[in-house]
Every structure is written in C-alpha cells, then in structure tokens.
N, C-alpha and C positions, 0 to 999 in steps of 0.2 A: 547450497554454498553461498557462503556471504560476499557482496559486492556484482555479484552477476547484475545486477536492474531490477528486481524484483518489484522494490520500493519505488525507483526513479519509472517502471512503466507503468502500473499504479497510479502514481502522480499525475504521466501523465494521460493519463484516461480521465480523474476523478478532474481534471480542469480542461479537456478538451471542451470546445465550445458547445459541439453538436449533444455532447453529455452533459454538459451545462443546461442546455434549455431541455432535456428532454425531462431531468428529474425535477422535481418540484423542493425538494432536500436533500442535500447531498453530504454525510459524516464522514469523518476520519478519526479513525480509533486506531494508539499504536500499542498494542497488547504485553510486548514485552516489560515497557515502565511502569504498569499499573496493576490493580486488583480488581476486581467483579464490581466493588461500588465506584470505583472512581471512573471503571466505562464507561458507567449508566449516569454517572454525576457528568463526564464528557460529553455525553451523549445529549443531554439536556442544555448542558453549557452551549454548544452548538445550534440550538434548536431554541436558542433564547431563552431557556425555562425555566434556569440556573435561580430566580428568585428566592424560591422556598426548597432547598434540598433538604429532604429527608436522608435519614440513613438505614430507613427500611426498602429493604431490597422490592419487594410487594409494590410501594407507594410508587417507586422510582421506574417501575417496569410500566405500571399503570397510565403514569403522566406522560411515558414515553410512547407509550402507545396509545393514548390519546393525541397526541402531538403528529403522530405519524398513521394515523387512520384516514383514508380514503386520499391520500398523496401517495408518489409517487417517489419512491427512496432509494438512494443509491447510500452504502453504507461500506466502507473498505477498513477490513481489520486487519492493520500491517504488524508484521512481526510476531506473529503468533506463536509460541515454542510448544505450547502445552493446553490441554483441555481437561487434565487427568481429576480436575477439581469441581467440573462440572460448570461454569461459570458460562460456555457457550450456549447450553443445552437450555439453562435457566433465560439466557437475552433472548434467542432464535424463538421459544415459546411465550416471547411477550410481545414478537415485533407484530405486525397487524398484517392478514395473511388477504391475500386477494385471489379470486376464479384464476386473473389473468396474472400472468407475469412480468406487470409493468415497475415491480421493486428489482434491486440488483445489490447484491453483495459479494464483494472482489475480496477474497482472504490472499496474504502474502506471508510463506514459511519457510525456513530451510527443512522444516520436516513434509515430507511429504506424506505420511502416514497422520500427522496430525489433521491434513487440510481436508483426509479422505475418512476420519473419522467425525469432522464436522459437515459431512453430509455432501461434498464436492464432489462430481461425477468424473468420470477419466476422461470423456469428452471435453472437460468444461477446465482441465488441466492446462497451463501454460509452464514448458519448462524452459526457461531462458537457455540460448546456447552464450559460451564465450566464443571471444570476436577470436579471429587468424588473426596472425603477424602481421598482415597487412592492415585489414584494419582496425589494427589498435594502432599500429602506427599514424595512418590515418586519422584516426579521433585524436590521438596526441597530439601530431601537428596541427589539425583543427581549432584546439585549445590552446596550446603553448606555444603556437604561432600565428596567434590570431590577426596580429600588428601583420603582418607578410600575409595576410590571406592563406595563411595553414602551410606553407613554403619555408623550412628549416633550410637559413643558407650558411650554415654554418657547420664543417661537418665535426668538427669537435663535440658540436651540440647535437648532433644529431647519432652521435655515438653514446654520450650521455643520455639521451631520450629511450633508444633501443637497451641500454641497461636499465632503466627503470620500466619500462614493460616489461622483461624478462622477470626484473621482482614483483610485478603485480600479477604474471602468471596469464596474462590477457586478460585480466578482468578488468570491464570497464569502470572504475571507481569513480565511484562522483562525490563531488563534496556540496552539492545542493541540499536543502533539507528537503 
C-alpha cells in the first residue's frame, strides 16, 4: 500500500549515521521513473563516473563494478513495481559479489511478490503497519502543532485535524522527498 513509510524508512536507514560510516558507498535508485539504462547511468552518476556514459549495457555494468569492487555498498531500489523485463537479474549479476556480507541492498515495493522474486528472503521482509487513531493523531499534532509543542488548543481545529486522518485512512503521509 502506498503512503505507509516504506520510502520515508528507507531514507531513513540510507542516512542514518552509523549506516553512513559503515558503507564505503552508499546509492539510491528510484525504479519506478526510469529504465535498465538510466539505473545503471544513476548508478554511475552517484559513484562520480558519469564522465564517459556509454549506452552499452555491458560497458556500464563493467565500470560499475569496477567502481564497486572490494568496497563496501549499501544500494536501495525504491519503488520497484516490476522485474518482468529482466532488468534486475542483468544489475544483481554485474554488482561485485564478496565471501562476506559486508554489501547491503534495501529494495522498497507495494508488490510483494515482486521483492520475493528478486531474491528477498521472508526473514529479511519489513511489512510497515499503519499507525491507530491515536497515533496518527499524535504525529498530526506533532507536525501541525508544532508552534504549541504538538498541543491543538483549538477544538474547532482539532475536529478538522481528526477528519483529515479519517481520509488518509491512518496512513502516515509524508511530504519529504
């Protein structure tokens, strides 16, 4: 389902600190906007290496895994819908494989058939819950009363607040990118 946090926990993993200093490289790939070369063209753009892009799928797998050999890579492919075209199978067999499992890759999808057919273990599944009534209420007043320290004193407003949770269903929406 869309809006649960999928993206926004994601985020933030891929800039928490201790996940900052542990990888040596760290990408962000958003699957849904793009195509298999403009990943890989992403992927490079990231990684500084953007000078010479080819558009041969081959060269661009090549430089990319040269780029990311014997480092330590964190690579998160947000918004995934589909793999029916083969596009995953062709990146995951060029990235650079190590004994140890010091790389990490965080896929984020509403399908979850898609994330288990790119190799995701049920262990290794995160399914966000939506928040209770209280708190979304909570995070709403959080946000939309941040001037009052999260304190709606206004109950007019605070009955307009509870019908606008009611249409987001509890899902926590964010509008950060």
């Amino acid at each position: 389902m869309g809006g649960v946090g999928k993206t926004t926990l994601a985020q933030k993993i891929y800039n928490d600190r201790e996940v900052c200093s542990r990888f040596h490289v760290r990408i962000w790939v958003c699957k849904s906007t793009f195509g298999e070369l403009d990943i890989m063209k992403g992927i490079l753009e990231q990684l500084k290496m953007d000078d010479h892009i080819s558009s041969d799928r081959n060269v661009l797998l090549k430089r990319i895994h040269e780029a990311l050999s014997n480092k330590k890579y964190l690579i998160v492919m947000d918004d995934v819908w589909s793999i029916d075209d083969g596009w995953w199978k062709r990146i995951l067999e060029g990235l650079p494989k190590t004994e140890k499992q010091d790389s990490c890759i965080i896929v984020t999808s509403r399908n979850e058939d898609v994330v288990k057919r790119m190799g995701v273990e049920e262990e290794q599944i995160h399914r966000p819950k939506l928040l209770s009534e209280k708190e979304g209420w909570l995070l709403f007043c959080k946000v939309a009363f941040a001037s009052s320290e999260g304190k709606c004193k206004d109950i007019e407003l605070e009955h307009v607040g509870q019908d606008i949770l009611k249409k987001c269903c509890s899902l926590p929406q964010s509008t950060h990118p």
